[in-house]
N, C-alpha and C positions, 0 to 999 in steps of 0.2 A: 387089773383083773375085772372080767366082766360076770356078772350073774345072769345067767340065760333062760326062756322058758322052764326048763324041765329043771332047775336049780342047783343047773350043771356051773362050776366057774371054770373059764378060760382066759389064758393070759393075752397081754397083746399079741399081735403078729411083731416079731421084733427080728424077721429076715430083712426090713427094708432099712437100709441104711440112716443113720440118724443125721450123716452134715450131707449134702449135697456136695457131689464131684465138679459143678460148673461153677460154686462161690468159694469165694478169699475170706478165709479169717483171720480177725486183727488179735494178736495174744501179746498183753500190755506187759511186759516180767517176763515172759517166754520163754525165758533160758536162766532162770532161777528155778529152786529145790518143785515147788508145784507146777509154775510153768512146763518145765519137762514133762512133769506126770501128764499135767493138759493135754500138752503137745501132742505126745504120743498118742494119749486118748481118744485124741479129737480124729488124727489119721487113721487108728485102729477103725472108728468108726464111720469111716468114707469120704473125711476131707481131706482133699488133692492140693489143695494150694493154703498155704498159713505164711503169715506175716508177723513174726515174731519183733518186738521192738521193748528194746533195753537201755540202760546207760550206758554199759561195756561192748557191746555190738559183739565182734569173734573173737575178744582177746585174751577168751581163757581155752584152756585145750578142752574143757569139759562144755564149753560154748560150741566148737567145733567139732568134737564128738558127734553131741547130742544133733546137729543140723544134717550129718552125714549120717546118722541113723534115722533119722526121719526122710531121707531123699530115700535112703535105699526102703524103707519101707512104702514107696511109690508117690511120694508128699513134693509139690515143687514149694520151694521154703525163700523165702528174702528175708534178710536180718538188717533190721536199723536200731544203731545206737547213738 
């Protein structure tokens, strides 16, 4: 929040997206209990591409859930385990 001449406050402008749509983020756990929350967070918030990497790669159905809810919410996803 900002204080302004007249000692008015205003919040940020928070329409511009917080990740950038052209970079790749690396999400170390990714498909673990926070991971997910990340995940999700990070594409709610306009990152298109994530690179999730784990021990287990796709080999729970809640690993592979969780990657095909993040595509269909517009995210291109790669998983290394």
């Amino acid at each position: 929040m900002t204080l302004t001449n007249g000692n008015k406050v205003t919040a940020p402008n928070t329409s511009k997206p917080l990740f950038r749509k052209d970079a790749s983020y690396l999400l170390v756990g990714g498909l673990g209990g926070i991971g997910r929350a990340i995940a999700s967070w990070t594409v709610e918030h306009g990152a298109k591409h994530l690179v999730l990497v784990n021990r287990s790669g796709l080999s729970t159905d809640t690993a592979r859930s969780t990657v095909g809810i993040l595509r269909e919410m517009g995210s291109e996803v790669v998983v290394r385990g």
